[in-house]
C-alpha positions as CSV (number, residue, x, y, z in Angstrom):
1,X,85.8,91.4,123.2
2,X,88.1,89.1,125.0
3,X,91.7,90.1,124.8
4,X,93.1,87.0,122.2
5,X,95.3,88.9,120.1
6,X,97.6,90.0,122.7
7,X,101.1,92.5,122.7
8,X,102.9,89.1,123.1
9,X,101.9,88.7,119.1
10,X,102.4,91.9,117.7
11,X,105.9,91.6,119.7
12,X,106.8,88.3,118.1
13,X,106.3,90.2,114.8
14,X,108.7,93.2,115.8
15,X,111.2,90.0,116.8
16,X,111.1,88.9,113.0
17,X,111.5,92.0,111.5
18,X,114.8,93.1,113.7
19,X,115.7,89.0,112.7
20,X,115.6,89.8,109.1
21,X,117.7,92.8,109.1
22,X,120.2,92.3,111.5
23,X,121.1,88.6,109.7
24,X,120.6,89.9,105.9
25,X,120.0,93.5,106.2
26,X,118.4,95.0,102.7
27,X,117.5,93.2,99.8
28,X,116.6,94.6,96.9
29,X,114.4,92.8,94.0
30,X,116.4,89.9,92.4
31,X,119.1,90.3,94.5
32,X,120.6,87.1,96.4
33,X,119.6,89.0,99.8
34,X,116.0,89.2,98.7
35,X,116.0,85.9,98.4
36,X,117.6,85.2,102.0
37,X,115.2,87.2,103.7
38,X,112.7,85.5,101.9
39,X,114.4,82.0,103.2
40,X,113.8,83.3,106.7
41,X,110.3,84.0,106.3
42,X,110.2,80.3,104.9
43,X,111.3,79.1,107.6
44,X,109.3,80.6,110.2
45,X,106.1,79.8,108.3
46,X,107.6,75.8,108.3
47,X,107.9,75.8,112.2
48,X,104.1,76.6,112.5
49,X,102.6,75.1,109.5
50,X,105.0,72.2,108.3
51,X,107.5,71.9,105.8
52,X,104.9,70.3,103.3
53,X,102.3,73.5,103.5
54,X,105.3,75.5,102.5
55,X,105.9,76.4,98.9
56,X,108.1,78.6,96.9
57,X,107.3,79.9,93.7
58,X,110.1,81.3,91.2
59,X,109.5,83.6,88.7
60,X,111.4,85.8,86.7
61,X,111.6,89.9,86.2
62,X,113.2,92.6,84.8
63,X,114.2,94.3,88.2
64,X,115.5,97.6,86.5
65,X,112.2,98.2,83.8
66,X,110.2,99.7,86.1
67,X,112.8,102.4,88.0
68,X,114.8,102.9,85.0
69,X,115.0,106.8,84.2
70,X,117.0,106.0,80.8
71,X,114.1,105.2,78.4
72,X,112.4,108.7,79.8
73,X,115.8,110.7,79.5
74,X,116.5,109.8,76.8
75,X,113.3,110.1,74.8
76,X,113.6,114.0,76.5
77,X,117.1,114.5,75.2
78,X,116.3,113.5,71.4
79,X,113.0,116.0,71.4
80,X,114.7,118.9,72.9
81,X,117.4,118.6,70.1
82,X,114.9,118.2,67.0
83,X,112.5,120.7,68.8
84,X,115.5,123.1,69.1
85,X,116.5,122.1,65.7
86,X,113.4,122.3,63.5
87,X,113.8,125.1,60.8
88,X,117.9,125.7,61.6
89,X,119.6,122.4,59.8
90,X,120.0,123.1,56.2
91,X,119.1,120.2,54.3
92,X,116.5,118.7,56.9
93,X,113.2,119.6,56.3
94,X,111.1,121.1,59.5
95,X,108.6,117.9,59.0
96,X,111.1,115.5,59.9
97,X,112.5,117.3,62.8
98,X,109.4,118.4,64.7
99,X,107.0,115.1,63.8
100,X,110.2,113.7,65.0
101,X,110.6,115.5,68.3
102,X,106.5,115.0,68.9
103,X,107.0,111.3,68.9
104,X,109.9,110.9,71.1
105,X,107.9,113.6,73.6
106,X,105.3,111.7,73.2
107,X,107.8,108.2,74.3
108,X,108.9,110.2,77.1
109,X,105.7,109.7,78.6
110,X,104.7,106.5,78.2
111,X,107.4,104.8,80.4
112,X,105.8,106.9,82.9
113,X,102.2,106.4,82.5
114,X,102.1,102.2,81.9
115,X,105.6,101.5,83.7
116,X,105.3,103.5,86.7
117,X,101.2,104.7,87.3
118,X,100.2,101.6,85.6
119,X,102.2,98.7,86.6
120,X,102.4,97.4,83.1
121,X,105.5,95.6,81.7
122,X,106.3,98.1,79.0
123,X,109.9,98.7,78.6
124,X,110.6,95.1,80.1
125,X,111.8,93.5,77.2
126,X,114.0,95.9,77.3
127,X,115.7,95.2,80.5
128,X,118.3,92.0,82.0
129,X,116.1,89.4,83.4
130,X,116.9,87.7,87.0
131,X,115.0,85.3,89.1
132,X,112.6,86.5,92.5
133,X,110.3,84.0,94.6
134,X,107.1,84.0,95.9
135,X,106.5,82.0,99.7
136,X,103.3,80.7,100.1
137,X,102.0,79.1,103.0
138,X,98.3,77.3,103.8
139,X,96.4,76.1,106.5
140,X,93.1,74.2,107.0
141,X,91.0,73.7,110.0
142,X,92.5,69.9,110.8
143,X,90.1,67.3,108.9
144,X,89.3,69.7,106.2
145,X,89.9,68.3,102.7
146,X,87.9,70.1,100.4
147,X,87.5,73.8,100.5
148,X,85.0,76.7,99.2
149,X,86.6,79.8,100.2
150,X,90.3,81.2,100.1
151,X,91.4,83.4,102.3
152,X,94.9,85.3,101.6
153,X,96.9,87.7,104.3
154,X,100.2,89.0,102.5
155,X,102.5,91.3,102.2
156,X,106.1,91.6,100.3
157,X,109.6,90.5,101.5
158,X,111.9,92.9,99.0
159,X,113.7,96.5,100.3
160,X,113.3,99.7,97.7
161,X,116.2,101.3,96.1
162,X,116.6,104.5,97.9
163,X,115.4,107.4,97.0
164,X,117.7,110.4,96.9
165,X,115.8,113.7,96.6
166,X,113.3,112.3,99.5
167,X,116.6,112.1,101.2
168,X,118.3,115.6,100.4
169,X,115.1,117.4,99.8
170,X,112.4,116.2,102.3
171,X,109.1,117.8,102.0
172,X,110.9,119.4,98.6
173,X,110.5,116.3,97.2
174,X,107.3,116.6,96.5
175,X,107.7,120.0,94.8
176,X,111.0,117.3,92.1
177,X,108.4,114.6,91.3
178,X,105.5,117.8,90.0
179,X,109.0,118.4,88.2
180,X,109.2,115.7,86.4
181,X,105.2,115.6,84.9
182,X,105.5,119.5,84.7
183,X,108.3,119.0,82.5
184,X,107.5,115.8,80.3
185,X,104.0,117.8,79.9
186,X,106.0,121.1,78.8
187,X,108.0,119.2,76.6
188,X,105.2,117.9,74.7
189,X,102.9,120.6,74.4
190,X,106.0,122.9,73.3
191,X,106.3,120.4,69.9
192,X,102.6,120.2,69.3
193,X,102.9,123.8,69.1
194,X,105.8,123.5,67.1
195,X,104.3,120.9,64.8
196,X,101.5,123.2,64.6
197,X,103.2,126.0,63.0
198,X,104.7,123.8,60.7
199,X,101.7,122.5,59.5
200,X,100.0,126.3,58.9
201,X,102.9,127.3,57.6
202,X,103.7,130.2,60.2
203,X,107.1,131.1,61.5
204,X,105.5,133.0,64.7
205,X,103.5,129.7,65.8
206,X,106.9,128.0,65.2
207,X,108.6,130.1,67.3
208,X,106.1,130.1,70.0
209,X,107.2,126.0,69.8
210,X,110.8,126.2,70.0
211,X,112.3,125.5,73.6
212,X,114.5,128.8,74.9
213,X,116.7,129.4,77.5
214,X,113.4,130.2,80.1
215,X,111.6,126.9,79.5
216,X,115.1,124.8,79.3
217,X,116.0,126.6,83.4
218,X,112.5,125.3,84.2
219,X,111.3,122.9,84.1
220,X,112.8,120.9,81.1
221,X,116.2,120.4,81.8
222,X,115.5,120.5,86.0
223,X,113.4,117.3,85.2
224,X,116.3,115.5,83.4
225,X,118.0,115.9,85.9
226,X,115.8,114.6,88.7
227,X,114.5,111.7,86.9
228,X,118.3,110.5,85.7
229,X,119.1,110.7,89.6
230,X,115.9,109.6,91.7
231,X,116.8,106.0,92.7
232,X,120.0,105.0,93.9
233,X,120.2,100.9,94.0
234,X,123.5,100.5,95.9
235,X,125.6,97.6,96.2
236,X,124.2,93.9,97.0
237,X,120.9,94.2,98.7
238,X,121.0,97.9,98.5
239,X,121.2,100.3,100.9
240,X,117.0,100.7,102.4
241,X,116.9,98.2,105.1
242,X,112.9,98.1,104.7
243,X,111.9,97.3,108.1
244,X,108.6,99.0,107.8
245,X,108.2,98.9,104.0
246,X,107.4,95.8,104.3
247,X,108.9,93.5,106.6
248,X,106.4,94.8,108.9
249,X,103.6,93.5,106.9
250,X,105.5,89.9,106.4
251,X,106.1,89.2,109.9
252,X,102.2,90.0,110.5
253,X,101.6,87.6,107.8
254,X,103.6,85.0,110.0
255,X,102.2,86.3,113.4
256,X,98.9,85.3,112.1
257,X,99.9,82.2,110.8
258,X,101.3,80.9,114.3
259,X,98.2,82.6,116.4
260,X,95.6,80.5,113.8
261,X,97.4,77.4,114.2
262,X,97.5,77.4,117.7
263,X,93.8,78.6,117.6
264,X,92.4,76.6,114.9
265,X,88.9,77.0,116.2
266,X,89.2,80.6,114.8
267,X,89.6,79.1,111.2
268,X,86.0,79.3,109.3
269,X,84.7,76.4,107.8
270,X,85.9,74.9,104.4
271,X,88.2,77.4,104.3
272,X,91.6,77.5,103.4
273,X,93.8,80.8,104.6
274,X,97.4,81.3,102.5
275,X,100.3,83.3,104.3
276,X,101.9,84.9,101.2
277,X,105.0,86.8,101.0
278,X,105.5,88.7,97.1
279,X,108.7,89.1,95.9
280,X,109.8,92.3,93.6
281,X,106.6,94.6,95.0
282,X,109.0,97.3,94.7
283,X,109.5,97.5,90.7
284,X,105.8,97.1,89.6
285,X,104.3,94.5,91.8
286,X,105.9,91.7,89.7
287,X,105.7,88.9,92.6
288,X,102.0,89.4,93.2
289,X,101.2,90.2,89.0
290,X,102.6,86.4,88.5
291,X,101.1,85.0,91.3
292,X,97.7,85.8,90.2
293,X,99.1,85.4,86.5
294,X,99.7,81.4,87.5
295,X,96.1,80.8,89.8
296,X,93.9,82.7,88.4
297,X,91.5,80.2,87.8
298,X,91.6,78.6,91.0
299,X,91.7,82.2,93.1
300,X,88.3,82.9,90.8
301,X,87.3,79.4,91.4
302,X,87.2,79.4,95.5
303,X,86.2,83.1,95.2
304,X,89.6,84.7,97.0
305,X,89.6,87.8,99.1
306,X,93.2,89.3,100.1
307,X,94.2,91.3,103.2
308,X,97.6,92.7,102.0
309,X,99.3,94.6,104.3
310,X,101.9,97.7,103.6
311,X,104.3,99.6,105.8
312,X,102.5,99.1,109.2
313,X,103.9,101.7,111.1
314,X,101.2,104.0,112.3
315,X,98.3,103.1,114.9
316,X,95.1,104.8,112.4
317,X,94.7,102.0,109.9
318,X,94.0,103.8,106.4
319,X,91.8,100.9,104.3
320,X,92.3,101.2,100.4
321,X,89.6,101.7,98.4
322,X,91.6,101.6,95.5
323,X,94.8,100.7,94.3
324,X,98.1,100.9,91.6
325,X,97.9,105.5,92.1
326,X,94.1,105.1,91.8
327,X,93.8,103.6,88.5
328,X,91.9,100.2,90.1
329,X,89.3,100.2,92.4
330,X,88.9,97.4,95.0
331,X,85.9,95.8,95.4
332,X,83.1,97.6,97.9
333,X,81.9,94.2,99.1
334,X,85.8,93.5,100.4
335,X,86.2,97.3,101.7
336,X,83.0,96.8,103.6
337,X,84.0,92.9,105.6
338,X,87.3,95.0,106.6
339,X,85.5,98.1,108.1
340,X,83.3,95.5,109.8
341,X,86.3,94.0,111.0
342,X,87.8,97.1,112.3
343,X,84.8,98.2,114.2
344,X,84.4,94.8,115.8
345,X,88.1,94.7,116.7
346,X,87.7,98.6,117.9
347,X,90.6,99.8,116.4
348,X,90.8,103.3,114.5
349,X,90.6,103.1,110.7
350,X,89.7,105.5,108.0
351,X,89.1,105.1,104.2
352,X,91.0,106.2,101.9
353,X,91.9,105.7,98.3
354,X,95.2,105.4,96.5
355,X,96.6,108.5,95.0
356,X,99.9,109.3,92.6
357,X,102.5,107.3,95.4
358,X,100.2,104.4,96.6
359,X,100.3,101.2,94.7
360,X,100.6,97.7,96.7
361,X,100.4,93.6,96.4
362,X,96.2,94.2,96.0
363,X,96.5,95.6,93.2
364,X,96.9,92.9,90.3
365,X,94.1,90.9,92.2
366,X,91.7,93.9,91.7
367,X,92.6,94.2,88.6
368,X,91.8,91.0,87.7
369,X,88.3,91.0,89.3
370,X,89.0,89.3,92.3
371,X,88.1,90.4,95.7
372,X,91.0,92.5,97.6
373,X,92.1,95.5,99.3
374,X,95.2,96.7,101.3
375,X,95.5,97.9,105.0
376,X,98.2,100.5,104.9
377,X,98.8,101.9,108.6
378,X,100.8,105.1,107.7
379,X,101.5,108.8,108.2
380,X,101.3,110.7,105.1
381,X,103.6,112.8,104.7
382,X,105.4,112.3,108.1
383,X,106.5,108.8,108.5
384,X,106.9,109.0,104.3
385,X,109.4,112.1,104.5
386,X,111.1,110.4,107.9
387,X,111.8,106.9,106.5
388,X,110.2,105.9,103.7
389,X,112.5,104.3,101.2
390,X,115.3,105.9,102.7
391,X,118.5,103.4,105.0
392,X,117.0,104.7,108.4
393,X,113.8,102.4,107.6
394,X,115.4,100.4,110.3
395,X,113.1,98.2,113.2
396,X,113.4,101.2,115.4
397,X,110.7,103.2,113.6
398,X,108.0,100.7,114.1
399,X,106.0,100.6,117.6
400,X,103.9,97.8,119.0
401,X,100.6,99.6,118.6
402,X,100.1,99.5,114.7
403,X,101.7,95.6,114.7
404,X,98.8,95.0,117.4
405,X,95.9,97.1,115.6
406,X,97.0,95.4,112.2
407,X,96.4,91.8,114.1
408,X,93.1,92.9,115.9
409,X,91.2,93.8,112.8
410,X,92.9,90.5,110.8
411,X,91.4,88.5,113.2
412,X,88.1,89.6,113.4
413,X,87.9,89.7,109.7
414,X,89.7,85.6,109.5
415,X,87.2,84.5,111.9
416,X,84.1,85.7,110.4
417,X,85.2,84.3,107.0
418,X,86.7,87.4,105.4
């Protein structure tokens, strides 16, 4: 294959990413640096494309719903008190303390399960709402007015809050998020058990319900106290400068962009390719959920497929089968024209589907039907316990080779019409 993605790209891409966080640094979702290094990206997608194939899209968020340990913590706290209680307050019958304590084990869990695993916008209502913005560039092969097919690259723009036990803990961190199920799940089946005994009528079955001292050392209370300190925001755009989650996978977005308009022969027929950078990935995948929320009908109307990218730093290429922890499944028709890609572009891939950990931009496409998949270029758990949403994601951990396997397999995949 002639050499037309060349070092000189993937380089250019590097160049963007050390541009982004030596002028703004971090930027955290709905924060005014998010925004800013969402202005740069603008801006470099203008010089190639033209200001009037540039858009920005605002939306608006709940930025803390989705990390928030509050609603879970405090769900916990109220059980363990009526759990603890049930049978010992005179005056309150044990009904109303442990149907009481079942319910708010049973709340403890659902932040979990549809805020974080799910993506869902449960406890946003909840939550102060700010703005976040979507960038959103197109090109057509010159002449081409009406199009059949839509063609998206992307990736997201925002920095994580940082993540302290990955921080103090490393590989132990791992062993605090099991924790935190282990002891939601405790909690829970502790006051059906209570609830049980109350219901028969026996005081042993109660017993065997009612938290001690061994279950309150572990892993009740030890999973208060990781979830009420897992994320740390910091000040202004936070503290993660997110050079690999994801500028990396924005400043491919704008790589391509330049190399297909200074190669427009590459661009397929009626076809029209979109450059877009999500805003707010990091709290739920709010930029891409309301980007497909607003064109659904035209992304099912010129039959979409999306190459999102996530934290290219690794040269093995790792293409999702699924997405959002393994809840959605991409579509095999979309997996299948990127491994074609890959083995046309000769770069090494794998598949692999998203566990508990791995949820990206693809997702709310997916889950909507629409054709999509993510390529997500990373060490697990290496590169995750070096860097990942930690302050040292800084440009020095990324490498040409991944930025240049990322471009060879886009290519190949843009050119033969996704």
């Amino acid at each position: 294959m002639p050499e037309t993605i060349t070092t000189q790209d993937a380089q250019y891409a590097l160049d963007i990413v050390k541009t982004i966080c030596t002028q703004v640094g971090p930027g955290i979702p709905g924060s005014p640096q998010e925004r800013e290094r969402a202005e740069i990206i603008k801006k470099e997608l203008e010089s190639h494309l033209g200001a009037e194939n540039v858009a920005v899209e605002e939306f608006t968020f709940a930025p803390d719903a989705n990390l928030s340990p509050f609603p879970v913590v405090l769900f916990m706290i109220l059980a363990i008190l009526l759990n603890i209680s049930t049978g010992r307050v005179a005056g309150i019958s044990p009904w109303v303390t442990s149907i009481a304590a079942l319910l708010f084990s049973m709340l403890s869990i659902l932040p979990l399960i549809f805020e974080f695993i799910l993506s869902f916008e449960f406890t946003d209502p909840l939550f102060r709402k700010k703005q976040s913005i979507n960038v959103i560039g197109a090109l057509r092969k010159p002449g081409i007015k009406n199009v059949k097919r839509l063609l998206i690259l992307s990736g997201h723009h925002d920095s994580a809050w940082e993540d302290n036990w990955l921080r103090l803990l490393g590989y132990g961190f791992f062993f605090a998020t099991a924790t935190i199920f282990i002891g939601v799940l405790t909690l829970l089946a502790m006051n059906i058990i209570q609830l049980a005994g109350v219901i028969t009528g026996s005081a042993e079955i109660v017993r065997m319900g009612t938290l001690g001292w061994v279950m309150l050392f572990y892993p009740i209370v030890p999973a208060i106290i990781f979830a009420m300190f897992w994320h740390r925001k910091g000040k202004n755009g936070g503290m993660v400068p997110g050079a690999m989650d994801n500028l990396s996978a924005c400043a491919l977005t704008v790589a391509m962009c330049r190399f297909l308009v200074e190669n427009p022969a590459y661009i397929p027929e009626d076809t029209e390719i979109r450059f877009v950078t999500f805003g707010s990935e990091e709290v739920g995948l709010r930029g891409s959920r309301r980007y497909v929320e607003r064109h659904l009908n035209e992304l099912k109307r010129l039959d979409v497929r999306v190459l999102n990218y996530e934290m290219v730093a690794h040269p093995e290429i790792a293409i999702l089968t699924s997405e959002v922890h393994g809840t959605v499944k991409n579509s095999p028709e979309m997996v299948k024209s990127v491994v074609a890609a890959a083995e046309r572009a000769r770069v090494p891939y794998r598949l692999q589907p998203a566990t508990l950990g791995i949820a990206g931009d693809a997702g709310p496409f997916s889950r909507a039907g629409l054709k999509a998949t993510t390529l997500n270029p990373f060490k697990f758990p290496q590169q995750m316990v070096a860097c990942y949403h930690q302050r040292w994601d800084t440009p020095e951990v990324l490498t040409l080779e991944p930025l240049l396997n990322v471009l060879k397999l886009t290519f190949e995949w843009v050119r033969c019409g996704g």
